[in-house]
Backbone as numpy.savetxt, mean C-alpha at the origin, in Angstrom:
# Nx Ny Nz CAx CAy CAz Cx Cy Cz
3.16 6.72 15.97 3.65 5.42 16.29 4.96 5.21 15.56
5.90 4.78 16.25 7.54 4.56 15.80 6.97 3.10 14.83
8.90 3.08 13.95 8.41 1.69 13.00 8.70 0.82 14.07
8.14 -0.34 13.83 8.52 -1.76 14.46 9.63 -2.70 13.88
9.13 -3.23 12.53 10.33 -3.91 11.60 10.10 -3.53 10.67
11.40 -3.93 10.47 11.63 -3.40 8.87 10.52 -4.58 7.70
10.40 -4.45 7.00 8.86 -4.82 5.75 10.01 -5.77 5.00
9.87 -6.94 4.63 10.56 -7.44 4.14 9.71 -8.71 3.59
8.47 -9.10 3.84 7.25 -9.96 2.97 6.25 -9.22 2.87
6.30 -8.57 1.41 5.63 -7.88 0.76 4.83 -8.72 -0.56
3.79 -8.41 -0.04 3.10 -9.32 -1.37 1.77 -8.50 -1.73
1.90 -8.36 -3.44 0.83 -7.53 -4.68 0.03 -8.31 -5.05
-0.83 -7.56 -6.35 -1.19 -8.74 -7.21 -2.55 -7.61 -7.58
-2.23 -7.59 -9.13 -3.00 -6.49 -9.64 -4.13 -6.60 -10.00
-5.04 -5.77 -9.49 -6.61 -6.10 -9.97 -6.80 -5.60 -10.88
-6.25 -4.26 -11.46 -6.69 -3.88 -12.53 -5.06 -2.97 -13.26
-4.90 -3.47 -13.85 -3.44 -3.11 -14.48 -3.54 -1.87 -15.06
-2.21 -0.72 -14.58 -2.55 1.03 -15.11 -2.18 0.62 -16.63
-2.16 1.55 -17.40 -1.62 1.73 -18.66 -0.51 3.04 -18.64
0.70 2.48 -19.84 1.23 3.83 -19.58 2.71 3.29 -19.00
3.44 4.08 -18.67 5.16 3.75 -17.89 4.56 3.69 -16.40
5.01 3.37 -15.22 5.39 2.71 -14.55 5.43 3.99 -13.58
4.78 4.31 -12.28 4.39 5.66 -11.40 6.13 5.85 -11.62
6.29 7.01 -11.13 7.65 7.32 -10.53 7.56 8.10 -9.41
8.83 7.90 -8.50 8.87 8.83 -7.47 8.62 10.68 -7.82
8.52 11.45 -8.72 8.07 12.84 -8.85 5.97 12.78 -9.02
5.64 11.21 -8.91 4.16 11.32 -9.53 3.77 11.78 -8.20
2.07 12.23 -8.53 1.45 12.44 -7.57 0.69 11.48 -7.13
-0.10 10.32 -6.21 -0.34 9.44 -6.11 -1.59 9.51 -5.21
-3.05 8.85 -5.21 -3.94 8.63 -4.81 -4.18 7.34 -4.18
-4.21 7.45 -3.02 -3.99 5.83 -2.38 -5.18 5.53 -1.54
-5.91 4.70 -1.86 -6.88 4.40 -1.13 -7.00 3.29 -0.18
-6.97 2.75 0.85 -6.80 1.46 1.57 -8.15 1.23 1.89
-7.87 -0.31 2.55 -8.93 -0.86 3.25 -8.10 -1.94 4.03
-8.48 -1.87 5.24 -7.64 -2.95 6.37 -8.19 -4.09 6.75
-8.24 -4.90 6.37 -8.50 -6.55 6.66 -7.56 -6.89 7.31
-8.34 -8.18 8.51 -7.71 -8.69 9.57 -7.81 -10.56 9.06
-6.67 -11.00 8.79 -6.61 -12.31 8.39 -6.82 -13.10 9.49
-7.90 -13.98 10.42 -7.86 -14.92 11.12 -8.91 -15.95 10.70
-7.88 -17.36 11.64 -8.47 -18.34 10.78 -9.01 -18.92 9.43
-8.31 -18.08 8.49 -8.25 -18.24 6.83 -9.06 -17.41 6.96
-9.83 -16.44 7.67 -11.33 -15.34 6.96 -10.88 -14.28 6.78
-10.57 -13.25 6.04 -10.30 -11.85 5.67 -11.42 -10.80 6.47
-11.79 -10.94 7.33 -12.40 -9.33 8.43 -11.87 -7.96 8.17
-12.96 -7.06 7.54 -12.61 -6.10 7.61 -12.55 -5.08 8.84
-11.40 -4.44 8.99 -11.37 -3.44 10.41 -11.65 -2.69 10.51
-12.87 -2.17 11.10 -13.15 -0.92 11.69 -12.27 0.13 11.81
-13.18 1.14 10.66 -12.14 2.47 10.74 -11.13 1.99 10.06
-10.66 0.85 8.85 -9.85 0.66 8.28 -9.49 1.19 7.63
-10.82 2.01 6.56 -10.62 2.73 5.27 -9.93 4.14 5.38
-9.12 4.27 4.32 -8.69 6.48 4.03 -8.17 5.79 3.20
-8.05 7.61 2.99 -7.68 8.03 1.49 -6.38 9.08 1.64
-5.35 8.35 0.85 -4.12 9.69 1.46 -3.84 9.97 -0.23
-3.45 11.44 -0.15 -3.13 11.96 -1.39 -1.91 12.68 -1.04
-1.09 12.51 -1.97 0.61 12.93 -1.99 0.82 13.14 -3.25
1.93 14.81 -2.77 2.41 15.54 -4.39 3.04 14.35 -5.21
3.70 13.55 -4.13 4.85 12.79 -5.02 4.82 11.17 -3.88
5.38 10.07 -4.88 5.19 9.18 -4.00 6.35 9.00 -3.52
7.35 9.64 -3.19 8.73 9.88 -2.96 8.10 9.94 -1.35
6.85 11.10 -1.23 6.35 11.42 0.27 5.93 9.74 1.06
5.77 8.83 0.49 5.93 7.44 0.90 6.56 6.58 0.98
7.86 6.96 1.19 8.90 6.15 1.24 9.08 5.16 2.40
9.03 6.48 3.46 8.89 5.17 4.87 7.77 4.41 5.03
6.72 4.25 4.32 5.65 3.56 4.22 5.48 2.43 3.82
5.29 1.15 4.89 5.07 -0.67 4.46 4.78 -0.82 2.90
4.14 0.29 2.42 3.71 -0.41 0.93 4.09 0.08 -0.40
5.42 1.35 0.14 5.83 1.90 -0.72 6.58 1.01 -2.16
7.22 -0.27 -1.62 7.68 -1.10 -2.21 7.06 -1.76 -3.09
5.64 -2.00 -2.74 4.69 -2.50 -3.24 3.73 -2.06 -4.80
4.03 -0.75 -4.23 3.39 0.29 -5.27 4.47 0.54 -6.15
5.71 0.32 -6.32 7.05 0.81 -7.33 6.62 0.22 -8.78
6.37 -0.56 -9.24 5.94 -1.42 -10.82 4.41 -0.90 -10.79
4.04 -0.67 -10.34 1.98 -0.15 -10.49 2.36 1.28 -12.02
1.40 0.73 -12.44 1.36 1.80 -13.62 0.00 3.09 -13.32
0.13 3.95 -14.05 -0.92 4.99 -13.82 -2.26 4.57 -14.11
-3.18 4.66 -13.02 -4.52 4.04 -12.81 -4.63 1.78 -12.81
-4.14 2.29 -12.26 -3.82 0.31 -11.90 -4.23 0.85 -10.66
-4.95 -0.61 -9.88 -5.49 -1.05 -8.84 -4.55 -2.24 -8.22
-4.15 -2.21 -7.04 -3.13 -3.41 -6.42 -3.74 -3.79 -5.14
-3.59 -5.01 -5.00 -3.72 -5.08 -3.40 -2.14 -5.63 -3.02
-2.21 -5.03 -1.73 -0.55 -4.92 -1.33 -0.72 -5.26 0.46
-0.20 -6.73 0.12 -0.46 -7.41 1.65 1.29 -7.04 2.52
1.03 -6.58 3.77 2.86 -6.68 4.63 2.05 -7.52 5.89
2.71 -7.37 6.42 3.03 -8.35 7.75 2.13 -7.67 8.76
1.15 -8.04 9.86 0.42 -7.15 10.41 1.27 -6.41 11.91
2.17 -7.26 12.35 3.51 -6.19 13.08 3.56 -5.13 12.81
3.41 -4.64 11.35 4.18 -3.06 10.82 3.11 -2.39 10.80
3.51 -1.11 11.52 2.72 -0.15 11.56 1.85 0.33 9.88
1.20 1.21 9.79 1.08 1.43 8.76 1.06 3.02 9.02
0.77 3.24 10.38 1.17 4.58 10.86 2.54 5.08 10.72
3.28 4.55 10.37 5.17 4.73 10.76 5.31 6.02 9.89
């Protein structure tokens, strides 16, 4: 799937704060999602929402809605990282 728009309301908010400096683009990164569908104020989770992507480096996520999101996350911190539901997450 091609991108749609460009990601530009990006919103975090840390559940469990890493310790340590701050990932960098050479880290290797463990990303786990879960896809919730916001209607009518209820958070629904989506079918087939969940994976798990693992990358040498998070540099390999650059074109990715939440790469932005993840830049201040420290090593072993937990984030939830809301974008816009337009944007692929496939891109």
């Amino acid at each position: 799937m091609g991108s749609c728009c460009p990601v530009t309301n990006i919103l975090s908010q840390d559940l469990q704060a890493g310790k340590g400096p701050s990932i960098s683009d050479s880290d290797s990164v463990i990303l786990k999602s879960k896809m919730y569908q916001l209607i009518n104020g209820s958070a629904d989770p989506v079918e087939g929402g969940d994976s798990v992507v693992t990358c040498k480096s998070l540099s390999d996520l650059k074109s990715k809605p939440w790469y932005s999101g993840m830049l201040s996350m420290k090593i072993g911190g937990e984030r939830v990282i809301i974008f816009p539901s337009k944007v692929s997450i496939n891109q």
